[in-house]
C-alpha positions in Angstrom: 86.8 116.9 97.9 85.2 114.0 99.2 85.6 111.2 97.3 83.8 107.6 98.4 80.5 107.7 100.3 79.7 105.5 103.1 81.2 104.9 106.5 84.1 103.5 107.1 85.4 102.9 110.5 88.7 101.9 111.7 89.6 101.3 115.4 94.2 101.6 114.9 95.3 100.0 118.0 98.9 101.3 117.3 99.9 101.9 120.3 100.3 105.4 118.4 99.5 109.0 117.0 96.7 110.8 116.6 94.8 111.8 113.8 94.9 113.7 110.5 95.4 117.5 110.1 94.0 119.4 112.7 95.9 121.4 114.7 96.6 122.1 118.2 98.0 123.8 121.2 99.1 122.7 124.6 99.9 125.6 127.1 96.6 125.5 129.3 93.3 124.7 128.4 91.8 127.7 130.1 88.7 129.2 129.2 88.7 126.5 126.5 91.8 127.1 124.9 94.1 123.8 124.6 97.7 124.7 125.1 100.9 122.6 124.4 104.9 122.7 124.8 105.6 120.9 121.5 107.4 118.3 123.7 106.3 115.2 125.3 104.2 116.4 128.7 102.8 114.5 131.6 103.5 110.3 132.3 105.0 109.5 128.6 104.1 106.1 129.4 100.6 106.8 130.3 98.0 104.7 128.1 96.2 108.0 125.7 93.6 107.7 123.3 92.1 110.3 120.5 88.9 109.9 118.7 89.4 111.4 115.2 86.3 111.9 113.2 86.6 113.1 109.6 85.2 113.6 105.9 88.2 112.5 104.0 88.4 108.7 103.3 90.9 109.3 100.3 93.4 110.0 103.0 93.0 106.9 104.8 96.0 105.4 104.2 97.8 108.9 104.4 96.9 109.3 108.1 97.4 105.7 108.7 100.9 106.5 107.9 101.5 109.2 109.6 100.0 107.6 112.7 102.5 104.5 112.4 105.7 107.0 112.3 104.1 108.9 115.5 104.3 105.7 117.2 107.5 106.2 117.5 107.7 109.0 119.2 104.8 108.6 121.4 103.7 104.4 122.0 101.3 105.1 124.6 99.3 107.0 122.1 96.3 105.2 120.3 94.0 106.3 117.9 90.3 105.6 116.6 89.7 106.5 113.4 86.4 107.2 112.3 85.5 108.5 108.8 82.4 109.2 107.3 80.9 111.1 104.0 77.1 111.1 103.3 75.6 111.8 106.4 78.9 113.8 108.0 77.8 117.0 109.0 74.7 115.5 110.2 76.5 113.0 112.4 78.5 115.8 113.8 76.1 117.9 114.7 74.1 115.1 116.8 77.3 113.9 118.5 78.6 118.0 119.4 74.4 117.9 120.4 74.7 114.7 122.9 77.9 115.9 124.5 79.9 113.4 122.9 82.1 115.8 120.5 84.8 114.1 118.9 88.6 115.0 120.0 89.4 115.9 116.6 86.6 116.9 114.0 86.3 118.0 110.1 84.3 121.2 109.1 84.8 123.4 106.0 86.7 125.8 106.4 86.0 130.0 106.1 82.6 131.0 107.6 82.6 127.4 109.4 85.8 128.8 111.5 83.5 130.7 113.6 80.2 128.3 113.6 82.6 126.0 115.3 84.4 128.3 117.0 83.0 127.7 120.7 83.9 123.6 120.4 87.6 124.7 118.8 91.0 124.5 121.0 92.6 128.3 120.2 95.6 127.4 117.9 96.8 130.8 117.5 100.7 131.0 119.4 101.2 127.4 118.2 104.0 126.4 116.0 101.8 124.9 113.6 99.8 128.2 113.3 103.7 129.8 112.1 103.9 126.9 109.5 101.3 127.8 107.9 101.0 129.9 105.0 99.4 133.3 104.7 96.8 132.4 102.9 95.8 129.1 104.8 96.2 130.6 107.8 93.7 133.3 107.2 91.4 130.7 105.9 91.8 128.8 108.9 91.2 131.8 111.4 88.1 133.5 112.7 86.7 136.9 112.5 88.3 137.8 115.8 91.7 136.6 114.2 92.4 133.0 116.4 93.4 130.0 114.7 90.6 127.2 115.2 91.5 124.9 112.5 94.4 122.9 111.0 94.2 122.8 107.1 94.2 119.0 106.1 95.7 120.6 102.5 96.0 123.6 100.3 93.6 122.7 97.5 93.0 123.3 93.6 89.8 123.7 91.8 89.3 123.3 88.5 87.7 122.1 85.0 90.0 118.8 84.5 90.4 117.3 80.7 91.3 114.8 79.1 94.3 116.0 77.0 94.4 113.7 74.2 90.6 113.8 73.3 91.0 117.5 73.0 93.6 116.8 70.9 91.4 114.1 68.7 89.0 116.4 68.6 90.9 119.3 67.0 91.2 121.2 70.0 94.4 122.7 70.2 94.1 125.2 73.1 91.1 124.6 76.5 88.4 126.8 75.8 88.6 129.8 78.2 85.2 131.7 77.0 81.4 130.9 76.4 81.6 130.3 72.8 85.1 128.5 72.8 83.3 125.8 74.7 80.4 125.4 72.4 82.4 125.0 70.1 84.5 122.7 72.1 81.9 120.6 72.4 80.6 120.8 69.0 83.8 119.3 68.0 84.0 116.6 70.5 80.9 115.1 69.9 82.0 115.2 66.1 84.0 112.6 67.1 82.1 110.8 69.3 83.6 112.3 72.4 81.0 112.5 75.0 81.9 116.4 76.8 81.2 116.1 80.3 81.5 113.6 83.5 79.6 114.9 86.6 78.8 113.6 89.8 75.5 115.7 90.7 74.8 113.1 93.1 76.3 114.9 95.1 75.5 117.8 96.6 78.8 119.2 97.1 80.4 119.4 93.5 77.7 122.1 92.6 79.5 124.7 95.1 83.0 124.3 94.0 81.6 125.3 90.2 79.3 127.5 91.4 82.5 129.4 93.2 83.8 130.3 90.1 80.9 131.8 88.7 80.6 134.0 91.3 83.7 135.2 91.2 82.9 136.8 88.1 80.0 138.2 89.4 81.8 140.0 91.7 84.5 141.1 89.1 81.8 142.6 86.8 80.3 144.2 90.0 83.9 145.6 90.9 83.5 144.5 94.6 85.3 141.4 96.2 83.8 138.1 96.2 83.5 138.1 100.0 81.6 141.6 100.0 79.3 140.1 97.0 78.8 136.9 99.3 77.7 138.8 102.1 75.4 140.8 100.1 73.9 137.5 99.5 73.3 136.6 103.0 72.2 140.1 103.9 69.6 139.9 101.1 70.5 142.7 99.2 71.1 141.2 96.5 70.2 138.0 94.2 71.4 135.4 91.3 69.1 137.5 89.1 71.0 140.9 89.6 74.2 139.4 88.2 74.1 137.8 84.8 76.9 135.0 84.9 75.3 133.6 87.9 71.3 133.9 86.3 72.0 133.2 83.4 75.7 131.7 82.6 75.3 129.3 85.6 72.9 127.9 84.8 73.4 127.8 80.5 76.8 126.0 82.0 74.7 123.5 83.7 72.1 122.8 81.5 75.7 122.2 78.9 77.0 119.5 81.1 73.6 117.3 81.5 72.8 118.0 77.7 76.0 117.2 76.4 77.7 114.5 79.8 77.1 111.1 80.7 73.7 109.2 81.3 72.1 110.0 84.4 73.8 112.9 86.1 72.1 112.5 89.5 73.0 108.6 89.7 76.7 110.0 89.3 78.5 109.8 92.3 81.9 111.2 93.3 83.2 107.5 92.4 81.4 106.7 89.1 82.7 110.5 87.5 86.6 109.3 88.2 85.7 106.2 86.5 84.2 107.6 83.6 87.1 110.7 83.2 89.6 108.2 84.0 88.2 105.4 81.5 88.0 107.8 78.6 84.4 107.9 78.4 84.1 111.8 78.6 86.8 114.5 77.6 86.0 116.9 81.2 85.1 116.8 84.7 83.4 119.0 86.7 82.6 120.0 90.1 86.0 118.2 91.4 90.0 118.9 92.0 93.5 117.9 93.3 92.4 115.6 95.4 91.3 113.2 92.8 94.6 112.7 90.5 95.7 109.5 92.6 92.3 108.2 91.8 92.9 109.1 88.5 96.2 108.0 87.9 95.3 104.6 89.6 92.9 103.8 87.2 94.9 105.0 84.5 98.4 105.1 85.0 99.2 107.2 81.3 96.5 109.3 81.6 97.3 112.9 80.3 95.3 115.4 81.8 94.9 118.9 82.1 93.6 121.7 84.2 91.6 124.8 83.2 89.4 127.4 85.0 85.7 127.3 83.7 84.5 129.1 81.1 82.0 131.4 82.6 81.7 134.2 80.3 83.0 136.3 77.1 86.0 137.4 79.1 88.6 134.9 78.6 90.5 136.4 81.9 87.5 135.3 84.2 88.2 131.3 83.7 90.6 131.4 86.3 91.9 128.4 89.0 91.2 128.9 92.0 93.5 127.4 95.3 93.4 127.6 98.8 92.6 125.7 102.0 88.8 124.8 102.4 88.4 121.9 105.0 89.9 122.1 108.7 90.5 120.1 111.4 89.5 120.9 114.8 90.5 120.0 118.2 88.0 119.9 120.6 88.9 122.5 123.2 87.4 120.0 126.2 89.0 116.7 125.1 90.6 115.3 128.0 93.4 114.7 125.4 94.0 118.0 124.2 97.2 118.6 125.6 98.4 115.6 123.6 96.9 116.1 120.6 98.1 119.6 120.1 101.3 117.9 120.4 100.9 116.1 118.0 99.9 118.3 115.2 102.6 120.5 116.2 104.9 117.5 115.7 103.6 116.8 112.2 103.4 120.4 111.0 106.8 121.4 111.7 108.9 118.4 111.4 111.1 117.2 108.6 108.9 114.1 108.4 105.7 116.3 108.5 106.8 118.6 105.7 107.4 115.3 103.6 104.1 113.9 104.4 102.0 116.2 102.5 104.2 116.1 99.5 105.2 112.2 99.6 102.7 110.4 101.6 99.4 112.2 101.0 100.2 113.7 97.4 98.4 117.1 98.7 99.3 121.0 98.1 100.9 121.3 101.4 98.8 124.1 103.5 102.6 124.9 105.3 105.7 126.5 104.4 109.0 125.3 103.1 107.3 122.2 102.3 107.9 120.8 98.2 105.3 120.3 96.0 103.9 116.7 95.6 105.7 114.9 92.0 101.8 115.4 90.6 100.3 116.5 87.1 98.1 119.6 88.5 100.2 121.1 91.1 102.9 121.2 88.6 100.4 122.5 86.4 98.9 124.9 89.2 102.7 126.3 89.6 102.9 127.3 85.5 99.7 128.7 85.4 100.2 131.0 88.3 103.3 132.4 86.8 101.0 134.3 84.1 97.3 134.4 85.5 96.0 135.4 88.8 94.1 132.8 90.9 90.9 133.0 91.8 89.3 133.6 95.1 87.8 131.1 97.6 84.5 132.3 97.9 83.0 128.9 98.8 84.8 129.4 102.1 82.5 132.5 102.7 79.0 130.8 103.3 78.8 127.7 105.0 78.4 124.2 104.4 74.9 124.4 105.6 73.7 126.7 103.0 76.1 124.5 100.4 74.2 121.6 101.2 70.6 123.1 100.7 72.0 124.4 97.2 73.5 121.4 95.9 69.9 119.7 96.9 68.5 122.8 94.9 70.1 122.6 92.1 69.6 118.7 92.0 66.2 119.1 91.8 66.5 121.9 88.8 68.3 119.5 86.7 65.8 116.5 88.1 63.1 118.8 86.8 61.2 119.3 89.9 62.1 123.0 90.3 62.1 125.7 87.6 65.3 127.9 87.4 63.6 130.7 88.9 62.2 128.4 91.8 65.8 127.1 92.1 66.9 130.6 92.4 64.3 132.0 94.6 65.1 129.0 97.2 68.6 129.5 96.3 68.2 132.9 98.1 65.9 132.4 100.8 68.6 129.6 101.8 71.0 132.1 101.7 69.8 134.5 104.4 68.5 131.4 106.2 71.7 129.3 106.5 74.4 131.2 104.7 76.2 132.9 107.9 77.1 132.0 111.4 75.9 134.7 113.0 
């Protein structure tokens, strides 16, 4: 969901807003809770800043703009912007280390909630808690039920392609099963057509395709993909006990380097939307809704499409999956708290805030009553779901430090320096070692 790497840092001395889409509260910040009235409290003319520090740099210009209509409201307000992608987590973790935590902060989302939990402002009687929606407020809450985070969007995973070079190819329908991608891909490179773009430089595109592929494990195994997840972490069970993930998983990913662009771990997030969006490969993996701007900037006319992944015979088990899986956190000891929360109530439940997802950033909105952004895959997201179910979030159930340690795993499997059954052996000692907060 991250899409350029690097640092970027921007000091906005708009005498303005706050950040991006965390949330808050204002009524007390007792026993590290922030609290909040949702109106202006304190000296309105008193000089406030608020340290944002987050892992989305495609929504730079969103929160810029959100940050120039809060000025507005509240002129004494200024922010500095800080956002960073490669060495994030990292970052964070030295800084909430050093006592220098942030006043509003990025994690992922699920089993992060509560690793985070003891730094987070409790957002739970807030009127951006009510805007949310089921869904993203239960991925934003912990196992005790409080709300500790503010989704910065819904979100959609998928298999993206290229709809016209299916259609050059001969391929009337997206393959939805095993063999109706090999032969997908027998047809494509018929023509020319090189199959797949990927970005394994990354280390976090291999857990949102992994997710899907363990959702099917956990359908064949007739238990939930949280209760399959946990088994993971508990150790009771591995990738080898569940064919899709020993041996479909991997067959997937061995497809993509075989059959995808030249030199899959120089790939970065940027280089695979310039290669989907140039034509030079007919899918992409590992990404989602966040990248369609990108797209679309590059190539205004580009038709594409959205598809689950084809992880096994069962054509009902490539399925989309949607949900919220990156938060926003307000530091519970932030000085500025009080104002902060304000804020995030302000932009969650007004008319301008319910616009801003949908017209400024382009995103799912993660609140009610709030339209869908004029996009390809949300409208797309909206026909499928009429007729298929979607499929669960189960990246949000380990956290980000285990994701990490697997993406580097299952770089050095395709880089050859693991075996798969190294890769899965590590895959699971990682697993018990990192995958859980408690």
């Amino acid at each position: 969901m991250l899409k350029r790497f690097g640092a970027l840092s921007v000091s906005l001395a708009l005498m303005a807003g706050i950040l991006s889409a965390c949330g808050g509260n204002n009524n007390a910040a007792n026993e590290g809770g922030a609290t909040a009235t949702g109106t202006a409290g304190g000296d309105s003319s008193k000089p406030v800043t608020i340290n944002m520090f987050t892992a989305s740099p495609e929504y730079t210009e969103a929160f810029n703009a959100y940050i120039a209509e809060y000025k507005k409201v509240k002129p004494n307000v200024t922010i500095n912007l800080e956002i960073m992608q490669a060495d994030y987590n990292t970052v964070l973790k030295s800084r909430i280390a050093a006592g220098t935590t942030p006043d509003v902060f990025q994690t992922t989302a699920g089993g992060d909630i509560d690793t985070f939990a003891e730094y987070s402002a409790d957002l739970t009687n807030e009127p951006l808690a009510a805007a949310m929606t089921d869904a993203v407020r239960s991925n934003m809450s912990s196992t005790d039920g409080k709300v500790l985070g503010l989704p910065v969007k819904g979100n959609l995973f998928v298999l993206m392609y290229n709809k016209k070079l299916l259609t050059d190819a001969g391929i009337a329908n997206p393959p939805k099963t095993t063999a109706e991608l090999a032969d997908a891909i027998a047809k494509l490179e018929a023509k020319g057509i090189t199959p797949f773009a990927n970005a394994y430089k990354e280390w976090w595109v291999w857990k949102h395709i992994a997710q899907h592929f363990v959702d099917a494990a956990a359908q064949d195994a007739n238990i939930a993909p949280k209760e399959l997840v946990d088994q993971f972490i508990a150790g009771k069970t591995t990738f080898k006990d569940h064919p899709v993930l020993y041996t479909n998983f991997f067959d997937f990913i061995d497809l993509t380097v075989k059959h995808g662009t030249d030199k899959p771990l120089e790939r970065d997030s940027n280089a695979e939307v310039s290669d989907f969006a140039s034509g030079k490969a007919a899918f992409m993996t590992g990404k989602g809704a966040w990248d369609e701007e990108a797209i679309k900037k590059i190539n205004p006319d580009f038709e594409l499409g959205i598809m689950g992944y084809p992880v096994s015979d069962k054509a009902e088990q490539s399925q989309i999956i949607t949900g919220a899986d990156q938060a926003l956190r307000i530091n519970k000891d932030s000085k500025v708290a009080k104002e902060t929360v304000e804020f995030f109530n302000w932009l969650y439940t007004s008319d301008y805030g319910k616009a801003w997802f949908s017209n400024v950033a382009k995103v799912i909105p993660p609140i009610k009553d709030a339209p869908m952004p004029d996009l390809d895959m949300p409208k797309q997201m909206e026909e499928i779901l009429k007729t298929e179910k979607s499929g669960d979030l189960s990246v949000n159930y380990s956290l980000d430090t285990f994701h990490q340690k697997f993406g580097e795993l299952m770089q050095a499997y395709i880089g050859g320096s693991k075996t798969k059954d190294q890769a899965v052996d590590e895959i699971q000692k990682a697993w018990i070692q990192f995958g859980s907060a408690q």
